[in-house]
C-alpha distance (Angstrom), angle and dihedral (degrees) to the residues before:
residue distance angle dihedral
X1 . . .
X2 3.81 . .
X3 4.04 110.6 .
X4 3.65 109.8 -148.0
X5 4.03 91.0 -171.0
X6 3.99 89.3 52.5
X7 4.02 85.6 45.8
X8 3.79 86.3 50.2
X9 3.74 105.9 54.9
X10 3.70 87.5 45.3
X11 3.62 100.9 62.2
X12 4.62 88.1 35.8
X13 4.08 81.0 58.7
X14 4.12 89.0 40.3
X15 3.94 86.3 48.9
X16 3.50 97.6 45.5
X17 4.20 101.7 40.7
X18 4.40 81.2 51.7
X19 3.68 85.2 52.4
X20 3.80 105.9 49.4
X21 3.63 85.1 40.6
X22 3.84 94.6 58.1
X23 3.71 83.2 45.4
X24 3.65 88.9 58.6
X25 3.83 98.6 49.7
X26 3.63 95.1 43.4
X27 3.85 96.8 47.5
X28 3.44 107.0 24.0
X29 4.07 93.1 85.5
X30 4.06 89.1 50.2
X31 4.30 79.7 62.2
X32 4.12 85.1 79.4
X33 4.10 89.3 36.4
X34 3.56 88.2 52.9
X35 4.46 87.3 41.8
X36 4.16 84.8 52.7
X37 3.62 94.2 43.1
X38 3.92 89.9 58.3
X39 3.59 89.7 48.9
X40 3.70 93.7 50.9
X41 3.61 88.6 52.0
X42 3.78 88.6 42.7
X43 3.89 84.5 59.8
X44 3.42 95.0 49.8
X45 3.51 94.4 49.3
X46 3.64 90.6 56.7
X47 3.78 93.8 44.8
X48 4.14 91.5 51.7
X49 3.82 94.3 49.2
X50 4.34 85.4 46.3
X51 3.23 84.1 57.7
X52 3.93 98.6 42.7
X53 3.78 81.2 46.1
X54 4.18 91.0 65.7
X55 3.65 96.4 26.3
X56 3.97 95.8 60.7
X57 3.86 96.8 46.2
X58 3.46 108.4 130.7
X59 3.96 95.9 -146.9
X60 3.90 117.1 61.0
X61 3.77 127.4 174.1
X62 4.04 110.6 -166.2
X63 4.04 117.0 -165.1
X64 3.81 94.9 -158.8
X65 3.89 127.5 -144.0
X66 3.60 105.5 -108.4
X67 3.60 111.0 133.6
X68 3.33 132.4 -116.6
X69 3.93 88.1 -4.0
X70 3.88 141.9 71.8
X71 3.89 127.3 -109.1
X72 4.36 109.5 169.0
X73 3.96 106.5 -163.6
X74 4.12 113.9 -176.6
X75 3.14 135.0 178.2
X76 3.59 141.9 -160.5
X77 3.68 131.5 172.3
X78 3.90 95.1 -28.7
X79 3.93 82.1 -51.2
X80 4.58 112.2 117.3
X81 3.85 135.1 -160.5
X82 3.70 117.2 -172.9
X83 3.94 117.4 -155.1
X84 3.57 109.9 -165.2
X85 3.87 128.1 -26.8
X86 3.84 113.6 -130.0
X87 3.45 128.4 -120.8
X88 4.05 120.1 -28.4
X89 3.20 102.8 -101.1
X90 4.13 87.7 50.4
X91 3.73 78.2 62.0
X92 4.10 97.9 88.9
X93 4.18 90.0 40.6
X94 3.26 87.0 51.5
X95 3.94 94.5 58.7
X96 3.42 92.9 44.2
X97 3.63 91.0 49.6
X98 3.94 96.2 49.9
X99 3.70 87.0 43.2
X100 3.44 94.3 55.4
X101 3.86 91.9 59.0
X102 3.36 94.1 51.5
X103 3.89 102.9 -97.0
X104 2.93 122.7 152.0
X105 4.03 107.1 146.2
X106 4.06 131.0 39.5
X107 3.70 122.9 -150.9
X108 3.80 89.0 -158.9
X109 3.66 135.4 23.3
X110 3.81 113.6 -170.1
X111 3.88 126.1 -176.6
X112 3.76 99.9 -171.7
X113 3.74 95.3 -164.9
X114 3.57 142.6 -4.9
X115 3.96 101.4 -99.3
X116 4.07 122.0 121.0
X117 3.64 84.7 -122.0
X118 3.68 96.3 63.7
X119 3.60 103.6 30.0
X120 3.85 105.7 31.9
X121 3.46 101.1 105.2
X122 3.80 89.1 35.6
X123 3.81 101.5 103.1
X124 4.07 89.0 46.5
X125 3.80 85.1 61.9
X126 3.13 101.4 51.4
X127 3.82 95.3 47.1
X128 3.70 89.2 55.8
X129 3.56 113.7 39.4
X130 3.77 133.7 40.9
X131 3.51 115.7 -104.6
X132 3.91 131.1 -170.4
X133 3.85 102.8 -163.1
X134 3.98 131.2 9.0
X135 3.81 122.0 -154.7
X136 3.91 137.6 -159.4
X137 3.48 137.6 137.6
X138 4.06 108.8 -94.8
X139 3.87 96.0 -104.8
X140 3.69 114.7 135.0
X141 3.90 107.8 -142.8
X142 4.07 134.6 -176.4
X143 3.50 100.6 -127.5
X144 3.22 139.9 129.3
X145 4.36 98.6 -128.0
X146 3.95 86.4 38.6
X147 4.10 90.5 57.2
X148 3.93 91.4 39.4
X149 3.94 89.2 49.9
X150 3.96 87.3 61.9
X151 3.65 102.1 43.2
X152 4.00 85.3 56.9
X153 3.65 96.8 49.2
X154 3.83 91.3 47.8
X155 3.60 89.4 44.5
X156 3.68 89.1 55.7
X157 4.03 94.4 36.7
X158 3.60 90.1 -112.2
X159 3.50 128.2 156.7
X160 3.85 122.0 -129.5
X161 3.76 102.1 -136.4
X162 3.71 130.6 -173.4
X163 3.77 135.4 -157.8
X164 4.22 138.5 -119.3
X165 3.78 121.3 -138.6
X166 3.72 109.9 -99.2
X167 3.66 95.4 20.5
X168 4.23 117.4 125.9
X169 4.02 138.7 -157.4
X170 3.28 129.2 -170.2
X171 3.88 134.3 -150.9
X172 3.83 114.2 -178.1
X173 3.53 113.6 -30.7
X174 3.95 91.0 -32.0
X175 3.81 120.7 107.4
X176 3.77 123.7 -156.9
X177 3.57 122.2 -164.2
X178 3.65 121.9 -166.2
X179 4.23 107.2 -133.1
X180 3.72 89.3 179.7
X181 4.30 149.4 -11.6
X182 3.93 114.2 169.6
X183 3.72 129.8 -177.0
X184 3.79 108.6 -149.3
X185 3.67 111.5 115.2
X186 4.12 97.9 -161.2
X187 4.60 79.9 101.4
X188 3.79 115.9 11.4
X189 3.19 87.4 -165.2
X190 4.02 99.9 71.4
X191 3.91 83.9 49.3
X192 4.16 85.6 74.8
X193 3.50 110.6 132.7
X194 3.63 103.6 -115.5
X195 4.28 116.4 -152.7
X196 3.59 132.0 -176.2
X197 3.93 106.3 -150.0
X198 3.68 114.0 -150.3
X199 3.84 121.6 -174.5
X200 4.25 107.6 173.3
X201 4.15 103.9 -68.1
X202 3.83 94.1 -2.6
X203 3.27 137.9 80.5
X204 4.26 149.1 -173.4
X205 3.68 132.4 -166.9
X206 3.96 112.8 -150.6
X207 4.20 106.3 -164.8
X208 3.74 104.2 178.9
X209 3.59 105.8 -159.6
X210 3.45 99.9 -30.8
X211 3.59 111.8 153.6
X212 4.14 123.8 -163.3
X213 3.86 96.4 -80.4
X214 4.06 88.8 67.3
X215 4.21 87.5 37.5
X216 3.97 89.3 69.4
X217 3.34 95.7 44.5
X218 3.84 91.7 59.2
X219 3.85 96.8 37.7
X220 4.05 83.2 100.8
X221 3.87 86.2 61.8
X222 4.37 136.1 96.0
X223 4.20 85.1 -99.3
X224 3.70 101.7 152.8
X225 3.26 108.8 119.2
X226 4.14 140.7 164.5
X227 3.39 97.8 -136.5
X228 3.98 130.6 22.5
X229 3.65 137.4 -178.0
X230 3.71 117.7 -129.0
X231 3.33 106.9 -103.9
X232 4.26 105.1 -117.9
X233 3.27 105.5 -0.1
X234 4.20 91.5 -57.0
X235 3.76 89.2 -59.0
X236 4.07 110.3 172.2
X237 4.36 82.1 -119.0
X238 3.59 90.6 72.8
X239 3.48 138.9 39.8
X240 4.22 96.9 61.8
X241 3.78 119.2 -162.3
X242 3.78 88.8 -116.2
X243 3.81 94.5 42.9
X244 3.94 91.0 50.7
X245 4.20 93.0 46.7
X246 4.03 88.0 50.8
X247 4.00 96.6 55.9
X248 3.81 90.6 34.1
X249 3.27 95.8 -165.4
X250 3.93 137.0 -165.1
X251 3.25 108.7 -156.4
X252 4.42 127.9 23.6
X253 3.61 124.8 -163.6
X254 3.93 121.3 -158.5
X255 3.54 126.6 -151.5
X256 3.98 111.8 -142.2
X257 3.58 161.1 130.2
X258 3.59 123.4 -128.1
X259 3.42 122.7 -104.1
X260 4.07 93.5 2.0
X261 3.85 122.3 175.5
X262 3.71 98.3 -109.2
X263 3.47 96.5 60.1
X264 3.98 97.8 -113.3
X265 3.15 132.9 -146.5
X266 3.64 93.0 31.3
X267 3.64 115.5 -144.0
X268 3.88 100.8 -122.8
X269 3.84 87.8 66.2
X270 3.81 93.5 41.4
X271 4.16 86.1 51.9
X272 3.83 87.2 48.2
X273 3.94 87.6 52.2
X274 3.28 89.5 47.1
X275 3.87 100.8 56.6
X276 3.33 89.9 48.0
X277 3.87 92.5 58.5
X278 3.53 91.4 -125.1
X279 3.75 115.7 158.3
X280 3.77 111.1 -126.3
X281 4.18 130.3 -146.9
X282 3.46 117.1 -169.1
X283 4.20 121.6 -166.0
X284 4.06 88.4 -150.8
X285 3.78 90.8 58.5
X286 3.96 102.4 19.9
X287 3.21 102.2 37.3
X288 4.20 117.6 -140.0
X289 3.70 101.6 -3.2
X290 4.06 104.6 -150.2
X291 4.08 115.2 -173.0
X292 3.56 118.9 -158.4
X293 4.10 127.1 -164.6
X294 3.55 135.2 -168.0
X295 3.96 90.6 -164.7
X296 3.70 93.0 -83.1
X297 3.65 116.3 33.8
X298 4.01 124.6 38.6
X299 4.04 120.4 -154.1
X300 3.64 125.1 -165.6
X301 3.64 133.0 -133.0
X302 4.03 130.5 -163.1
X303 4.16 114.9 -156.2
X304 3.53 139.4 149.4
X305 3.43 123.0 -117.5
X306 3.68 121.7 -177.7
X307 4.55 92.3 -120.3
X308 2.97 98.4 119.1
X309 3.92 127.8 88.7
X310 4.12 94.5 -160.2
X311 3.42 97.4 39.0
X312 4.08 116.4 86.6
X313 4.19 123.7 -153.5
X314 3.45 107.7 -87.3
């Protein structure tokens, strides 16, 4: 006798063994899709937290954009020192710039030299933002920026302070140690304010406009360093072979505008760089340059900010 309920079940397990094996077929090759997708967001992960990892260093330096000048921004635990301020009319970017980030108040103020491209914008930041100590060498100069700088400090009842060789400050947990300040007038240049930046295991050597005569009178001194900043603008009068073996450094940041009249960087010093296997940022083609450390490791970061007067948005 035929049984229907027998017949039944059959063709329910028939039904279902066709359907879970469609199922495999059509979804088994989304198994490695799904393996690549976790990948992907395995590489993403690791990207974001590389990113979180420079982002949430507490100790920036930024090498602004502002021509054919200098302007030093760091920053340590929500604590700032300025070194130098560009030319003058960099001066109101500048504020806007720093007041964008919140800033309102510098530890430090340095001037490293008396040159318009270094102190410029110096008087403007003093008029707008609270400042606990001001630096420059003690060199009394007939310029314009240099007489504006001390009608704003005695406005404000500031002092105009200068520095000793081998003297130190501290702001946070970042150390500055003065290499050299001189007063003799014959090259204001070679009266830059020279600092050695330490922050824990890292370090940064800020030169001014130092040329080689002040670079062999600090050979004697502690000048290896991770990062350094071209001494004036990568001009062939700085940056000596002996100079650039003693700080040994990693990584070199130029100060710049593109296309400038005296033919900066010159290509000796980039050809010394580049023997040395030094990696080399450059504000006319990077844009600001800002380093970050945790203590042990520094990453850099490339942005534009809008600090410079000949420079247009890109």
């Amino acid at each position: 006798m035929w049984n229907k309920s027998k017949y039944y079940f059959k063709s329910l397990m028939y039904l279902i063994f066709l359907f879970l094996l469609y199922e495999f077929f059509i979804h088994f090759p989304l198994l490695d899709n799904n393996i690549e997708y976790r990948k992907n967001d395995l590489s993403l992960n690791q990207t974001i937290q590389s990113f979180e990892n420079t982002s949430d260093d507490k100790f920036q330096i930024y090498f602004l954009d502002v021509g054919q000048a200098d302007c030093i921004l760091v920053q340590n635990n929500g604590e700032y020192s300025l070194i130098d301020s560009g030319n003058y009319l960099d001066g109101k970017k500048l504020i806007n710039y720093f007041h964008s980030l919140g800033i309102e108040h510098f530890k430090y103020v340095i001037g490293t030299h008396a040159h318009e491209d270094h102190i410029g914008g110096m008087s403007q930041i003093i008029d707008n933002f609270s400042i606990e100590h001001f630096y420059m060498p003690d060199v009394v100069v007939d310029i314009k920026s240099f007489s504006n700088i001390l009608s704003s400090l005695q406005k404000k009842g500031m002092e105009f302070e200068t520095l000793e060789i081998d003297s130190s400050f501290t702001m946070a947990d970042t150390k500055f140690f003065v290499l050299w300040i001189s007063n003799h007038e014959e090259d204001l240049n070679d009266t830059s304010i020279v600092l050695k930046v330490l922050y824990k295991k890292t370090s940064f050597l800020l030169t001014g406009d130092a040329t080689s005569n002040v670079e062999r009178q600090i050979l004697d001194k502690d000048l290896k360093s991770d990062v350094l900043k071209v001494g004036h603008h990568g001009s062939k009068y700085s940056s000596s072979a002996n100079f650039l073996k003693k700080v040994s450094p990693k990584y070199a940041i130029i100060s710049v505008l593109k296309d400038n009249e005296y033919g900066f960087p010159h290509q000796v010093v980039l050809d010394k760089l580049e023997r040395l296997n030094v990696s080399v940022y450059r504000t006319d083609l990077d844009g600001t340059i800002i380093a970050s450390s945790d203590g042990e490791n520094i990453y850099f970061n490339k942005i534009y900010t809008d600090t410079n007067v000949l420079q247009k948005n890109p």
